[in-house]
C-alpha positions as CSV (number, residue, x, y, z in Angstrom):
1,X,8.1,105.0,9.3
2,X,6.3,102.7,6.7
3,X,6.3,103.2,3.1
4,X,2.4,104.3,3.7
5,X,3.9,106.4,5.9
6,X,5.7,108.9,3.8
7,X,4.0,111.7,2.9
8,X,3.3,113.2,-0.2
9,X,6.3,115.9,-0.3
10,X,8.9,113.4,1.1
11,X,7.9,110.5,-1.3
12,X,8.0,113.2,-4.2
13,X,11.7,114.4,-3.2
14,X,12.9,111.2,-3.2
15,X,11.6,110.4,-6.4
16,X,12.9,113.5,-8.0
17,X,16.3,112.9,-6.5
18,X,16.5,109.4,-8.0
19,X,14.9,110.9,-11.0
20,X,18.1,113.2,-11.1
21,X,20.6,110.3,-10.8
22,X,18.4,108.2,-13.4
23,X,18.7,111.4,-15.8
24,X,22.8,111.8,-15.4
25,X,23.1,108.4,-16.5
26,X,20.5,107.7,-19.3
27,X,21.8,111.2,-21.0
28,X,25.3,109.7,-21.1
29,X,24.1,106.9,-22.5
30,X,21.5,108.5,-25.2
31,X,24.3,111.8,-26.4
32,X,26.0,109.0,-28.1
33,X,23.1,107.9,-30.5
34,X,22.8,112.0,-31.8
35,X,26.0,112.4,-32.0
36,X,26.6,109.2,-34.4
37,X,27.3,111.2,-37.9
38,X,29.7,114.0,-35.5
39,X,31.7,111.1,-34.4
40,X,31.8,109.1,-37.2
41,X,33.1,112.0,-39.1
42,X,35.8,113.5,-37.0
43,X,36.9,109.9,-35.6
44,X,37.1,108.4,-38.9
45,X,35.2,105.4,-38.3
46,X,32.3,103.7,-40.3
47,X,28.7,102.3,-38.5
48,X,30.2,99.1,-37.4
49,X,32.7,100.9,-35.7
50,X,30.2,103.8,-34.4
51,X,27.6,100.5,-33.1
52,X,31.0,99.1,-31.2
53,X,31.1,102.9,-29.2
54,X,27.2,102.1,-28.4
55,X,27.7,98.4,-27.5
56,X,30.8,98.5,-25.8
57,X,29.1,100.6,-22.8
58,X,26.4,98.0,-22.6
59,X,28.1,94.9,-22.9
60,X,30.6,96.3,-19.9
61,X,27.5,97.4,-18.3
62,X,26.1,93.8,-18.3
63,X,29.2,92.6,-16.6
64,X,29.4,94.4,-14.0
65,X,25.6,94.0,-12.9
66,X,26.3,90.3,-12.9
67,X,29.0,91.4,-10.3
68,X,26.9,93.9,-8.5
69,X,23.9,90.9,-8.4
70,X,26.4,89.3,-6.4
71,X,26.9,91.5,-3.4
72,X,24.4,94.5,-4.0
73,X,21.9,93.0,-1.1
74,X,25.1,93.1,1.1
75,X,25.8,96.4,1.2
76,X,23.4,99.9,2.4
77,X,21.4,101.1,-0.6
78,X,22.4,104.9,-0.6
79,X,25.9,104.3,0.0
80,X,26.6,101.9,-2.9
81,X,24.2,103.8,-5.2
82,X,26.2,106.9,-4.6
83,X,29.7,105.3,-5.0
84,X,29.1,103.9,-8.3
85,X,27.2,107.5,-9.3
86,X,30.7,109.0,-8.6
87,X,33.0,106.9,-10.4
88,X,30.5,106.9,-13.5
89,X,31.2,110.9,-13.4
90,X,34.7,110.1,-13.2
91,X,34.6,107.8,-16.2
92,X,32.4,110.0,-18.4
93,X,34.7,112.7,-17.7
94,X,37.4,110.6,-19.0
95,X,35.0,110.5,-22.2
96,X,35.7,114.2,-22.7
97,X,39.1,114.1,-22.6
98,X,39.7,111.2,-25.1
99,X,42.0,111.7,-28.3
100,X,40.8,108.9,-30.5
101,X,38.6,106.2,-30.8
102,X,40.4,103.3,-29.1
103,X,40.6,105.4,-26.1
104,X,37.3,106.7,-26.0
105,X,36.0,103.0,-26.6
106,X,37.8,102.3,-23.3
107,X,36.4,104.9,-21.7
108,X,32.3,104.7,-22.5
109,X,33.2,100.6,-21.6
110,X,34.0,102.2,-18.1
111,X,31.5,105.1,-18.2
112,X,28.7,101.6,-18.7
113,X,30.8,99.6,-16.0
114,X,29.6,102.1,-13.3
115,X,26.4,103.9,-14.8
116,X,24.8,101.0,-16.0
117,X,24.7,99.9,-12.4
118,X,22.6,102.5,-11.6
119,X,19.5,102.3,-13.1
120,X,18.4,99.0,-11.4
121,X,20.1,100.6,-8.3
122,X,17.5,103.3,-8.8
123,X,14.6,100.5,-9.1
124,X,16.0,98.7,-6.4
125,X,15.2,102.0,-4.2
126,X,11.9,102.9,-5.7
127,X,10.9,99.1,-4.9
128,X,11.9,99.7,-1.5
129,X,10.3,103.0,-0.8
130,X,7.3,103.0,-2.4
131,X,4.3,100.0,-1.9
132,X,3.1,98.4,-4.8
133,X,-0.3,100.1,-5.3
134,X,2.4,103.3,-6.3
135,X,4.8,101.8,-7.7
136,X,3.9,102.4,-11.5
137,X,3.5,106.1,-10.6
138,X,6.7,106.3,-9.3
139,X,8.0,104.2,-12.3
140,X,6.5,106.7,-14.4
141,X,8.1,109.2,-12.8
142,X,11.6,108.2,-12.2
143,X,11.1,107.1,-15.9
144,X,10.8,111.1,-16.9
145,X,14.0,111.1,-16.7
146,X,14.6,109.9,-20.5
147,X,11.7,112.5,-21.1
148,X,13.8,115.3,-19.3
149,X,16.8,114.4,-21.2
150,X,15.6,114.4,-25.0
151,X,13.9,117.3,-24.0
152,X,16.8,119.1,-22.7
153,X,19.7,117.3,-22.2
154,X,20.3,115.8,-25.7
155,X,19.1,119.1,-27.5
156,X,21.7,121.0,-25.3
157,X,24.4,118.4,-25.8
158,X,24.2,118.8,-29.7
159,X,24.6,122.3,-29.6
160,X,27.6,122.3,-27.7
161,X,28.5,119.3,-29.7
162,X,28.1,121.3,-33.0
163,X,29.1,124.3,-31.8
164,X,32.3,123.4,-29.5
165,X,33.0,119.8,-30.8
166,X,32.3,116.4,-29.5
167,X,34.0,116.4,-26.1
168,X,31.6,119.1,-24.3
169,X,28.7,117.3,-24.2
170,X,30.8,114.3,-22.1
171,X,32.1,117.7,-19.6
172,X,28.3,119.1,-19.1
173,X,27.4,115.4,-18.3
174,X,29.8,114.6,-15.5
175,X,29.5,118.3,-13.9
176,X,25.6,117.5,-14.1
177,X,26.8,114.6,-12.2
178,X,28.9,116.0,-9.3
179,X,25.8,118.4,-8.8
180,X,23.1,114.8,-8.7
181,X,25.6,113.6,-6.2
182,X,25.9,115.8,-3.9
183,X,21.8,116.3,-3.8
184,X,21.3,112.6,-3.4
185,X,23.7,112.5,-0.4
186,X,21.8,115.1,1.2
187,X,18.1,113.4,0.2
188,X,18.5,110.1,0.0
189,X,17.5,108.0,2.7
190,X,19.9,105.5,4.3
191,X,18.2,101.9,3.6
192,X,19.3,98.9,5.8
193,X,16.2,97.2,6.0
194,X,16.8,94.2,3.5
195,X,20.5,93.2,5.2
196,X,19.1,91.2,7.7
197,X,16.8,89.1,5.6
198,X,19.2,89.5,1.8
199,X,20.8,86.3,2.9
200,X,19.1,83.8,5.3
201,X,21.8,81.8,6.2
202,X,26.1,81.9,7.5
203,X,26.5,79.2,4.8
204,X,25.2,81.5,2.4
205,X,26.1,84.5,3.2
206,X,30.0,83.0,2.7
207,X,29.0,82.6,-0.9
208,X,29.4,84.9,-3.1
209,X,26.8,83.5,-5.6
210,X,24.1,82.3,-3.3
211,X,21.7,85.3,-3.5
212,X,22.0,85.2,-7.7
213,X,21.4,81.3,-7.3
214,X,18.5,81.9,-4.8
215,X,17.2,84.3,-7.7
216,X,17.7,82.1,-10.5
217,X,16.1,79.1,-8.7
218,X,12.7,80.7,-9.1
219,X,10.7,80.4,-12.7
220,X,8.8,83.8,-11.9
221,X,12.3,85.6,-12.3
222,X,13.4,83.7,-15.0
223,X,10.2,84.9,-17.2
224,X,10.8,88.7,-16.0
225,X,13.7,88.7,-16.9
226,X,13.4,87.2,-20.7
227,X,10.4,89.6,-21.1
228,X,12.8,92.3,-20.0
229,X,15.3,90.9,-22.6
230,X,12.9,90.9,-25.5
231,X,11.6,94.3,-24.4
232,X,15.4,95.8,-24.6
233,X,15.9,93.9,-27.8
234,X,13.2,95.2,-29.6
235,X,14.1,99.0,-28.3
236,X,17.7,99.4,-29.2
237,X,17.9,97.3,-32.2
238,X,16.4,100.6,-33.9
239,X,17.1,103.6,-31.4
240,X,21.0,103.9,-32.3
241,X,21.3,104.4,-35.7
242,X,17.8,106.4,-35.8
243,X,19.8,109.9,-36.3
244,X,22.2,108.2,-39.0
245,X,19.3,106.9,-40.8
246,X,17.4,110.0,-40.7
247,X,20.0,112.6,-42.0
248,X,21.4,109.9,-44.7
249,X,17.9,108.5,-46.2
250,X,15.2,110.7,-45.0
251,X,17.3,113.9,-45.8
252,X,17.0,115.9,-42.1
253,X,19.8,118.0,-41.7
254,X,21.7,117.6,-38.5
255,X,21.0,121.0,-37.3
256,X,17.4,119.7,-36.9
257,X,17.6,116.7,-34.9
258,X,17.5,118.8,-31.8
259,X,14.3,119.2,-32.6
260,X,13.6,116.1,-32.8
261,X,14.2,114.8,-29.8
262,X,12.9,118.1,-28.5
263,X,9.2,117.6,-29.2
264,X,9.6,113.8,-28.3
265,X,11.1,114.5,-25.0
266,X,8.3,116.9,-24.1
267,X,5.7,114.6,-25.1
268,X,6.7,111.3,-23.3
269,X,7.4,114.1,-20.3
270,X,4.0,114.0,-19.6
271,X,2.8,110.5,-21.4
272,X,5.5,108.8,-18.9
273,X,3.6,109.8,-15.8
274,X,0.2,109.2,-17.4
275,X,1.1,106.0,-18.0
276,X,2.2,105.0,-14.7
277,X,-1.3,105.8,-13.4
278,X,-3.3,104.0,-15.9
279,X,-0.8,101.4,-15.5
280,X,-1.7,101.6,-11.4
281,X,-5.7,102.2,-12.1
282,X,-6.0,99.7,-14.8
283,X,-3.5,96.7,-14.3
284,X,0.5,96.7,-15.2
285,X,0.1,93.9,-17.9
286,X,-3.3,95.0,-19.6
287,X,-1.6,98.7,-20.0
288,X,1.7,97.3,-21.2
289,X,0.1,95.2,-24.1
290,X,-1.8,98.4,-25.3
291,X,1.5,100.5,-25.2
292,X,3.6,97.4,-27.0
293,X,0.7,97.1,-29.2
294,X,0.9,100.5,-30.4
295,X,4.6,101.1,-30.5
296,X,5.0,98.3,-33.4
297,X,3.5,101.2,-35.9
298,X,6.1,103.9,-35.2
299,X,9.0,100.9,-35.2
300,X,7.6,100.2,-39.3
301,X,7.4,103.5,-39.9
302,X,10.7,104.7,-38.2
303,X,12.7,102.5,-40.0
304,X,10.9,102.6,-43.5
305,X,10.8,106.6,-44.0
306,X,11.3,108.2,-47.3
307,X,12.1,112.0,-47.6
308,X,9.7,113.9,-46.3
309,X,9.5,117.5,-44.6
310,X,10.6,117.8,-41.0
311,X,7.4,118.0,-39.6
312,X,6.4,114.5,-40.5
313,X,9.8,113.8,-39.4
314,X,9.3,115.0,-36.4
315,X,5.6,113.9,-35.9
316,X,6.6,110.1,-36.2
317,X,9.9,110.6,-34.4
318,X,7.6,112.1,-31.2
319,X,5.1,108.8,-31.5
320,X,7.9,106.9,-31.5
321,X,9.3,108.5,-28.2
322,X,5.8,108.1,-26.7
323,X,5.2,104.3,-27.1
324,X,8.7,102.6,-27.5
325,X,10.3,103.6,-24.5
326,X,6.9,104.7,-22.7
327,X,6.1,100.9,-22.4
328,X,9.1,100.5,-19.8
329,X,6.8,102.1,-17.2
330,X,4.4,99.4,-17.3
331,X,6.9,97.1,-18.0
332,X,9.5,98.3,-14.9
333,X,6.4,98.8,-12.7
334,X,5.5,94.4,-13.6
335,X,9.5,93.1,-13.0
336,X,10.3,95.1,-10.0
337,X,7.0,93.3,-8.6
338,X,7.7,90.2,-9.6
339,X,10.9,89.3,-7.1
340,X,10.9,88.3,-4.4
341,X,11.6,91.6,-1.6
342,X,14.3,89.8,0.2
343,X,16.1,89.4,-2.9
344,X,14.9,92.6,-4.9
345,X,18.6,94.3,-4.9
346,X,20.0,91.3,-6.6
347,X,17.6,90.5,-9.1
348,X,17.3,94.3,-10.0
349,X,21.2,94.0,-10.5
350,X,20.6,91.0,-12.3
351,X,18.0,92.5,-14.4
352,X,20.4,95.3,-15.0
353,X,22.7,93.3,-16.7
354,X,20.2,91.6,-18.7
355,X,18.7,94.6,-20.1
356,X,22.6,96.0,-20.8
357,X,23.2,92.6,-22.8
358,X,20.1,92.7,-24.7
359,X,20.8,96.1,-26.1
360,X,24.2,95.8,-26.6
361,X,23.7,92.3,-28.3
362,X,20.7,94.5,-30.3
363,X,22.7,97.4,-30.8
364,X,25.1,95.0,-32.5
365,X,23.1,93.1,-34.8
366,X,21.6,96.6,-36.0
367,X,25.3,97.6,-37.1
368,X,25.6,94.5,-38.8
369,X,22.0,94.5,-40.7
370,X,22.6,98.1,-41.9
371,X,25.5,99.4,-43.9
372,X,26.0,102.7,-46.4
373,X,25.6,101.9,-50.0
374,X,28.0,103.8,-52.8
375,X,25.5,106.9,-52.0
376,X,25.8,107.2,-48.9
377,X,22.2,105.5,-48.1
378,X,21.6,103.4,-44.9
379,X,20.8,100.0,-46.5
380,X,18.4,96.9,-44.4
381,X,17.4,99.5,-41.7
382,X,13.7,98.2,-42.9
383,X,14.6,94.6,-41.5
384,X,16.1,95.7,-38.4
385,X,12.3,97.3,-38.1
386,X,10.7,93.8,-38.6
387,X,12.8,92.0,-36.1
388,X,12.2,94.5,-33.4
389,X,8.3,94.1,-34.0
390,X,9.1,90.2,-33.8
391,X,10.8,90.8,-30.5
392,X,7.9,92.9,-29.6
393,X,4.7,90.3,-30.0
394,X,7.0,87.9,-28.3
395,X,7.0,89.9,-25.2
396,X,3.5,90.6,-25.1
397,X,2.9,87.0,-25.3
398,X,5.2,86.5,-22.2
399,X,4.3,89.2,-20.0
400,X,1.4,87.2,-19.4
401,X,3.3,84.0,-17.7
402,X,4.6,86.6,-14.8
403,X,3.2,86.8,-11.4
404,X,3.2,89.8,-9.4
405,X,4.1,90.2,-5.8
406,X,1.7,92.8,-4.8
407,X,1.9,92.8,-0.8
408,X,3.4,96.1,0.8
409,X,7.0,95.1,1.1
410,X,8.8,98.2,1.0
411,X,11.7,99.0,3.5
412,X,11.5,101.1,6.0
413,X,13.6,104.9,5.5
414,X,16.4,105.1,8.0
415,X,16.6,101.1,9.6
């Protein structure tokens, strides 16, 4: 069966399935920002600490997709995809039952060794599956998963958060989880169809490193993978301290930011998929420099807000969800065609870790630009805002120096 083959219902499933996996995985990830001022108040801990909790998941997460890059094209897609699904449930259910902060630092490090694996496992599939002339629909809709998750899961995890304490959320994550995992090994399709040409030759299959030099050997990936860098940079020097800023300058209370990411979530819910179809429709690179053009006014305003009621609040904070991560659709959609298909598991790996170190490199240098003044003010928030613009026109600039593979080079379901 070739990709054109699949019809409508089965390429849907498998997209929702993978949409499920990509939705266990970003929520983990995305609870923590929310529950900053919870954590930093019962742990004890100031933001330099609370940016460590963010980083430390994305730093480990970069690691180990410089590991995975190494032998993902070795192994069958579904099979390693739902291995590493497990042990991140495993890991974020050690997050729940943590009793301090050094041991829950340990644990989100592990909870990113395993579950920041997956989203370019996810890609990895969806490059595989779907031809290119689809690919930024089913970008867009694999990418509803951070939709799905401000609009339910991180509303949801604050209230058990508030209501039951901070561990909860991290226990509805990994039975969400369990669930994802056993519906993937049900749907999923088994995908051996890039073993035979992953590595071309004995000599390099005996090295471990031959498939990340074979990746690194071509310019094109180089430049996808900076723009993905810059892209990441610009995202999550701001996102993690957004709720910290918001309740200490701009005077939200906390019981409102559910709302917050409520009315983003369901926005970007149905901007994602839009955007994947204009992106298909109107070119990947023309579409990503209108959404990266537009999201530089909600990074000034995010980070430059006075007081103001929660309805402006939550008007800027719902643009904000709609262009700054809505331009990864576009942006996903352009690197995961611009490898190379024999090599597409390990440069997806590779790009993985890049995007895990650029967010944990920006989540750090947010923490150390901001800090709480005698009032209890966030302080140089503003210039984090500036540098993520900078980061932003950079990447615009460089999108345009990628080529992109559009042949159909999908694997086939089942061989």
């Amino acid at each position: 069966m070739t990709p054109e083959a699949l019809d409508p219902a089965r390429e849907r499933a498998l997209l929702l399935t993978l949409a499920g996996i990509q939705f266990a995985h970003i929520l983990d990830f995305m609870v923590m920002m929310p529950l900053g001022p919870i954590l930093m108040r019962e742990l004890g801990v100031g933001t330099h600490e609370f940016g460590l909790l963010v980083s430390s998941y994305t730093f480990s997460a970069a690691f180990t997709g410089l590991l995975a890059a190494m032998f993902v094209d070795r192994f069958e897609r579904k099979r390693l995809l739902l291995t590493m699904f497990a042990l991140f449930a495993l890991a974020t259910l050690a997050c729940s039952l943590a009793p301090g902060y050094w041991s829950l630092l340990a644990a989100r490090g592990t909870a990113g060794a395993f579950g920041g694996v997956l989203g370019s496992m996810v890609q990895t599939m969806v490059g595989d599956l779907i031809p290119f002339e689809r690919r930024g629909r089913a970008s867009g809709t694999v990418m509803s998963a951070f939709s799905l998750s401000t609009v339910a899961g991180v509303p949801l995890s604050l209230y058990l958060a508030n209501h039951f304490g901070w561990r909860f959320p991290f226990m509805f994550i990994a039975a969400l989880s369990f669930g994802f995992l056993l519906l993937g090994w049900k749907m999923l399709p088994v995908l051996r169809g890039h073993l035979p040409t992953a590595i071309v030759s004995e000599t390099e299959r005996a090295h471990p490193l031959s498939a990340m030099l074979a990746v690194l050997r071509d310019a094109n990936h180089l430049r996808a993978l900076v723009f993905m860098a810059l892209i990441m940079f610009s995202g999550f020097s701001v996102i993690p301290y957004i709720t910290i800023y918001v309740t200490a300058n701009v005077h939200i209370r906390q019981e409102d930011i559910p709302l917050i990411y409520l009315f983003g979530g369901c926005a970007t819910f149905f901007t994602s998929r839009l955007v994947g179809r204009l992106a298909d429709a109107h070119g990947k690179i023309r579409v990503y420099r209108w959404m990266a053009l537009c999201s530089m006014v909600p990074l000034f305003v995010q980070t430059h807000l006075t007081p103001v009621p929660l309805w402006i609040m939550i008007f800027w904070s719902t643009v904000f969800f709609v262009f700054v991560p809505g331009r990864m659709v576009p942006a996903m959609a352009i690197v995961t065609s611009a490898v190379q298909p024999r090599l597409r598991g390990t440069f997806l790996s590779m790009n993985g870790a890049v995007q895990q170190l650029a967010s944990g490199c920006a989540s750090y240098v947010g923490g150390a630009m901001i800090a709480a003044d005698a009032a209890g003010q966030i302080v140089g928030y503003g210039m984090v805002g500036w540098l993520a613009i900078a980061a932003t026109l950079t990447a615009m600039v460089f999108v345009g120096q990628i080529h992109m593979h559009t042949g159909a080079s999908a694997a086939r379901p089942g061989t």
